[in-house]
C-alpha positions in Angstrom: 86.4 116.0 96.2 87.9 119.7 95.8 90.6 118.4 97.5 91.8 115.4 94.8 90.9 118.4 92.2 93.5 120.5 93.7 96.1 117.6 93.9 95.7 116.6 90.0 96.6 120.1 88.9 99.5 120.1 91.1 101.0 116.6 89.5 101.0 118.0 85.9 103.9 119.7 84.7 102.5 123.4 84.5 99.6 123.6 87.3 98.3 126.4 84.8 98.2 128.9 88.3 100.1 129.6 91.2 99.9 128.8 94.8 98.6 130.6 97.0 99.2 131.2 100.8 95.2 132.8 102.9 95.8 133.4 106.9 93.1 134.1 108.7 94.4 135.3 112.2 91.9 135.5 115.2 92.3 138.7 116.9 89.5 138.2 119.7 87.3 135.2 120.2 85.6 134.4 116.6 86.8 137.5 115.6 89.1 137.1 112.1 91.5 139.3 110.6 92.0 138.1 106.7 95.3 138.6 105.0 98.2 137.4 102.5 101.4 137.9 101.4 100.3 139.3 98.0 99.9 138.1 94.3 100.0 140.2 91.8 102.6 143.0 92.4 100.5 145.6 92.8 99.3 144.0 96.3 95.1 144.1 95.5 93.5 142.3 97.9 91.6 138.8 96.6 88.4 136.9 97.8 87.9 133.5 98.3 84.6 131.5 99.8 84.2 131.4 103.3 84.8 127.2 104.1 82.1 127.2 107.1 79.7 129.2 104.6 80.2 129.0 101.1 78.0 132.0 99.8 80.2 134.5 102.2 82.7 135.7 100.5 86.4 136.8 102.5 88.1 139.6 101.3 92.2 139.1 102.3 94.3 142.1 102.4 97.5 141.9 100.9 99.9 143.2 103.3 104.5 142.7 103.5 104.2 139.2 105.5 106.5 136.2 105.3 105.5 132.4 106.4 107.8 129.6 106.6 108.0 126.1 109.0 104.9 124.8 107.9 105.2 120.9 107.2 103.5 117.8 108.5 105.4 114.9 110.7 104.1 111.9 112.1 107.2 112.0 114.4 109.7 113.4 116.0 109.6 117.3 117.7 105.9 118.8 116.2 106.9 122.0 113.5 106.7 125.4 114.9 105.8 127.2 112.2 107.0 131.4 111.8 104.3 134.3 110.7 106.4 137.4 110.2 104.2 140.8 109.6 105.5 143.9 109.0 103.6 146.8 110.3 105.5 149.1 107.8 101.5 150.1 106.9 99.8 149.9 110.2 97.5 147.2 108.1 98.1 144.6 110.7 97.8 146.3 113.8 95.0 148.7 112.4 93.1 144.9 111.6 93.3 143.8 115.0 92.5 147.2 116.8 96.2 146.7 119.3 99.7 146.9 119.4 99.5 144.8 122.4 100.0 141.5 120.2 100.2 139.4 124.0 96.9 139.4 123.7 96.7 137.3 120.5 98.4 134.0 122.3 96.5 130.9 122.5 94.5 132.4 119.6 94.1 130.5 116.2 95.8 131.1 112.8 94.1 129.2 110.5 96.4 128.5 106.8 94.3 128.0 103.7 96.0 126.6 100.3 95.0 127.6 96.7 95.7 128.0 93.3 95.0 131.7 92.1 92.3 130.3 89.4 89.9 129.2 92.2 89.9 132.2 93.9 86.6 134.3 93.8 86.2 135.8 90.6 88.6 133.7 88.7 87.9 130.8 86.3 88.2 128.0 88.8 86.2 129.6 91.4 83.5 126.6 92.9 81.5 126.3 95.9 82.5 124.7 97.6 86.2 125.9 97.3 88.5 123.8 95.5 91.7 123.7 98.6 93.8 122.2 100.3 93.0 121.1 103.5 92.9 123.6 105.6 95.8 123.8 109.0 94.4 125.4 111.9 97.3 126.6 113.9 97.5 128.1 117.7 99.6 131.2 118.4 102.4 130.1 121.3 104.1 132.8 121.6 105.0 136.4 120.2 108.5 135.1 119.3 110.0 138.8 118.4 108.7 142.3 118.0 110.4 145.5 116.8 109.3 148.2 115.5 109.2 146.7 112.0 107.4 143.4 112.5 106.2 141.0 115.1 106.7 137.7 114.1 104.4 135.1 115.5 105.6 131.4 116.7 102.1 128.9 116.3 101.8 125.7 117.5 100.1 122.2 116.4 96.4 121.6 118.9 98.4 118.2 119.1 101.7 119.7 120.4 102.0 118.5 124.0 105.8 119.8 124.2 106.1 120.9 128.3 102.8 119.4 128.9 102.9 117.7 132.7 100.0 115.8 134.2 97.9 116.1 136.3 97.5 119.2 134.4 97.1 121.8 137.4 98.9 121.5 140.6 97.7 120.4 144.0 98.4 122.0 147.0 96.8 121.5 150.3 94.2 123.2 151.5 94.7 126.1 149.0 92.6 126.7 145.8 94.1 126.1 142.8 91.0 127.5 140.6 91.9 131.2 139.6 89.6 133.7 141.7 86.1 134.8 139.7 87.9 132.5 136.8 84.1 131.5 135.7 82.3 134.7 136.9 79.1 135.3 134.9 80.5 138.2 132.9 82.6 136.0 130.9 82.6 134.1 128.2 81.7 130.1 128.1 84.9 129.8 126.7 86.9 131.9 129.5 84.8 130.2 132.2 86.2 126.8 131.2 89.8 128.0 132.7 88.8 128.0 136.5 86.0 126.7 138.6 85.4 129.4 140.8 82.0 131.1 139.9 82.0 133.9 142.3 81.2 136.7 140.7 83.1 139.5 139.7 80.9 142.4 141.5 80.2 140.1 144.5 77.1 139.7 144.1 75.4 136.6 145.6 72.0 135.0 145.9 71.9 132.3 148.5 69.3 130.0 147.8 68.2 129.8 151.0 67.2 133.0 151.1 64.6 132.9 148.6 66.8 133.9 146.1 67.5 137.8 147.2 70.8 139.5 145.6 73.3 141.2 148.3 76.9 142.6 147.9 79.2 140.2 150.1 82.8 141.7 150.0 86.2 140.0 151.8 89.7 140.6 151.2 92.8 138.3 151.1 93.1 138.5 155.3 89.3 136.5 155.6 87.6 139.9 157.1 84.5 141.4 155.6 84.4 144.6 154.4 81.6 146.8 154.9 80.0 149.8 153.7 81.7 152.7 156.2 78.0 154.6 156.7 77.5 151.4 158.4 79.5 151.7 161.7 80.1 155.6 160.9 78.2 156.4 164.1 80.2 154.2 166.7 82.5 155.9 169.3 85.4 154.4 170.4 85.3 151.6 173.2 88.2 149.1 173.4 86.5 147.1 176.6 82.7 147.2 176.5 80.9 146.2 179.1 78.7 143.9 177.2 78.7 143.0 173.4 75.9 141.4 171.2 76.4 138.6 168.7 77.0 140.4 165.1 77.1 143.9 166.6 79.9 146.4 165.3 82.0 147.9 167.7 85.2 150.6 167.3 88.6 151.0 168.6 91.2 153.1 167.8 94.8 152.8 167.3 97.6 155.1 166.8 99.1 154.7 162.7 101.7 156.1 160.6 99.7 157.2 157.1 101.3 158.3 154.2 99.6 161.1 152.2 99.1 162.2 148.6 101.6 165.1 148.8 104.8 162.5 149.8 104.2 163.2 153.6 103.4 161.5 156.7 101.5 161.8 159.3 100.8 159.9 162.7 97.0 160.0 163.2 94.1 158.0 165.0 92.7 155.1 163.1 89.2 153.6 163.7 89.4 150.1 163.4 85.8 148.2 163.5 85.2 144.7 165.0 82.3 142.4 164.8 80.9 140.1 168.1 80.8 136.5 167.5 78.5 135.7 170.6 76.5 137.9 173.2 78.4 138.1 176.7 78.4 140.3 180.0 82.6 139.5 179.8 83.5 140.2 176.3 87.3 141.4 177.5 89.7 143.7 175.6 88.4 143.8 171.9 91.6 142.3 170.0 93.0 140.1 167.3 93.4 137.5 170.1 90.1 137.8 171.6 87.9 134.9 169.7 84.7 137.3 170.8 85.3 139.6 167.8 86.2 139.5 164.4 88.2 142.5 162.7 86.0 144.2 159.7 87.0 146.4 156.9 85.2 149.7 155.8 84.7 150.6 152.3 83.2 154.3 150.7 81.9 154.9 147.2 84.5 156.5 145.2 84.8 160.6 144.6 87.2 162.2 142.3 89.2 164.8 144.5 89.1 162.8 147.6 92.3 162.1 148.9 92.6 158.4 149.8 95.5 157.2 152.4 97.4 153.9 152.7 99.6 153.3 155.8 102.6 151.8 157.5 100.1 148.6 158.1 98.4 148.4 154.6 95.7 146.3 156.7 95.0 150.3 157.0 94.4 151.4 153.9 91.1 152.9 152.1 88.9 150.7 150.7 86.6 151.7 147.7 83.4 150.5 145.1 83.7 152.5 141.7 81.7 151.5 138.8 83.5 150.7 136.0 83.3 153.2 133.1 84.8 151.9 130.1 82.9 150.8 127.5 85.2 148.2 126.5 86.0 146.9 129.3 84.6 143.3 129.9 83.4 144.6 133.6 82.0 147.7 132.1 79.0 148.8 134.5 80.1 146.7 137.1 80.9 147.9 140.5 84.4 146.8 141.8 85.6 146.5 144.6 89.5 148.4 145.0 92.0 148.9 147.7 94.2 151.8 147.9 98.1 150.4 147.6 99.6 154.2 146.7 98.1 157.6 148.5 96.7 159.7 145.6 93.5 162.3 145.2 92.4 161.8 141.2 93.9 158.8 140.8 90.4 156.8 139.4 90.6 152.8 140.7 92.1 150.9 137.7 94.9 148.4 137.8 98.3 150.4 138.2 100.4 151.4 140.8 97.9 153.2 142.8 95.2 150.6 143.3 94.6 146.9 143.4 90.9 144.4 143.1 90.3 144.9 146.9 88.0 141.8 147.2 90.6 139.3 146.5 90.4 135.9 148.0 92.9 133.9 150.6 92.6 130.7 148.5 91.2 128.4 151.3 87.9 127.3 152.3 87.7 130.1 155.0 87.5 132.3 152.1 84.6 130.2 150.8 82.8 130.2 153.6 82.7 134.3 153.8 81.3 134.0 150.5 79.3 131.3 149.8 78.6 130.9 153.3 77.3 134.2 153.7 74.6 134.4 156.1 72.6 138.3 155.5 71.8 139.8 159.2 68.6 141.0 157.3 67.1 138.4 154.7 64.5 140.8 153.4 67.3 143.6 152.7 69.5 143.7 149.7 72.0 146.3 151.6 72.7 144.0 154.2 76.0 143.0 155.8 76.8 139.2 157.0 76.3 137.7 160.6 79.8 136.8 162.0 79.2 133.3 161.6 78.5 131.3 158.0 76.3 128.7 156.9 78.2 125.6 156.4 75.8 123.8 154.8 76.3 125.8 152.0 77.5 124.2 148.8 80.1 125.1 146.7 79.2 125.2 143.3 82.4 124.1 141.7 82.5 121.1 144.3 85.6 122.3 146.9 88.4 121.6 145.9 91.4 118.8 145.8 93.1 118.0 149.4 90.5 120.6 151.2 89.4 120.3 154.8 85.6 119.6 155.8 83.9 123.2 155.3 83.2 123.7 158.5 
């Protein structure tokens, strides 16, 4: 009905009022900045009823912004419409809380149409709004940026321009859901973009295990890393005389490591191992020797500690730091972080001194260390894993397209 209102003032000769352009730009999930390109030329803001909830009323900020490409077409190439903002003011940027506009793709812009008397305040003003109806746009792309203006490319929900089916690729035997993609610290609307539930601070409760939380860590390579206070006690032994299934045993090797300062130095290395059956003939503990399974260490992070990466980065330190920022959408969580540059107060964060450290090899091996996890002891939350897995397990996302059997 407000609609057809609208549309009979625009057929006379003198609409008695003149257009005008509302954006309301989502900056973070249902979060809206409100602005416009101005109407009077003093640049006060206006209001105008909310179209959800007619009794809020949004306040729009006039700041130096230009809009053009917007049309409707039943055929032919979909419109890609241009929102140019000028951050002359730091009104735009202040709004969103970022310069890092990236962030805003795949984010709506929603274009609302009006004639200055039905604003709020102003002799038209109804509820509901009289308007056009309102275009709900997506951001595409940041299509420039100086430091002027960003201008903003958007694009039609209906645009299917580049779109291939299926609409993710198949490879096999390699996971194409995106690693912790549906963890349980994100949003339901985040979650939707992988399948992989795994959660971001590895923690797991099998079910068969009354439903008891451990830590289950494992890195890109299909080992399991391990909490270093665990094994810190073992001496050296490269052919023991008997081993016993899921016991830790120690080996060194001679490695080049690269220090903090720039330097290198050749030192001994303890690398840990884990049985996979009890013998009287376990043999030479190796990579080769099915009887044992290479583990990683891992400490709890300490400002001031140097940490060492080397020649092998199979090598290098492993760490858990909680995460400290408030913002952050892991804040509180512990992480799990591998050294890939020496430093000594370099805190874990994503850069060129660290990376996640619990990352995942993309098969089903790397399911099975996780989902699969069998505790050494049930009744312990501290626990490590046996060295085999339960294969029984389920996967809660179902496995995945051209997998093997999990087993």
């Amino acid at each position: 009905m407000t609609e057809k209102i609208i549309i009979k003032d625009l057929q006379k000769l003198d609409p008695g009022s003149e257009l005008v352009q509302l954006f309301e730009i989502e900056y973070a999930k249902n979060s809206y900045i409100y602005v416009m390109s101005g109407v009077d030329s003093d640049l006060t803001s206006v209001q105008m009823r909310d179209f959800t909830d007619n009794s809020t009323i949004r306040t729009y900020t006039a700041i130096p912004m230009k809009a053009d490409g917007f049309e409707t077409k039943n055929d032919g190439a979909q419109p890609k419409p241009n929102v140019s903002i000028a951050n002359a003011t730091t009104a735009f940027s202040g709004g969103i809380g970022t310069t890092e506009y990236d962030s805003l793709v795949g984010l709506k812009v929603i274009r609302r149409l009006t004639l200055k008397k039905y604003l709020y305040g102003e002799s038209g003003d109804a509820s509901p709004p009289v308007e056009f109806p309102r275009q709900v746009w997506y951001i595409d792309r940041i299509k420039s940026r100086t430091k002027i203006q960003v201008t903003l490319e958007l694009a039609s929900p209906f645009d299917l321009s580049g779109i291939q089916l299926p609409g993710r690729s198949i490879v096999a035997n390699r996971c194409p859901f995106m690693y912790q993609g549906a963890s349980d610290h994100l949003d339901e609307y985040q979650k939707a973009q992988s399948g992989c539930t795994w959660n971001v601070d590895n923690k797991y409760k099998p079910v068969k295990n009354g439903g008891t939380e451990y830590s289950v860590y494992a890195n890109v390579d299909d080992e399991y890393i391990i909490p270093a206070s665990v094994v810190s006690s073992l001496t050296a032994d490269s052919t023991p005389s008997s081993i016993t299934i899921d016991a830790y045993y120690r080996t060194n090797t001679t490695a080049l490591r690269f220090n903090a300062n720039g330097t290198t130095t050749s030192t001994t290395k303890a690398l840990y191992w884990q049985a996979t059956e009890t013998t009287s003939s376990p043999g030479t503990i190796s990579v080769s020797n099915s009887k044992f399974k290479p583990v990683r260490t891992y400490t709890t992070y300490s400002h001031g500690t140097e940490y060492f990466t080397y020649s092998d980065d199979r090598y290098n330190d492993y760490v858990i730091f909680t995460d400290n920022v408030s913002s952050s959408p892991t804040y509180n969580k512990v992480l799990m972080w591998k050294a890939v540059k020496p430093n000594e107060s370099t805190k874990p964060d994503f850069g060129i001194y660290w990376s996640r450290g619990d990352t995942c090899s993309k098969s089903l091996d790397g399911c099975k260390l996780r989902f699969g996890f069998i505790p050494k002891d049930a009744s312990n939350t501290s626990t490590t894993g046996k060295s085999s897995t339960d294969t029984s397990a389920e996967l809660p996302f179902g496995g995945f397209p051209a997998a093997k059997a999990f087993s």
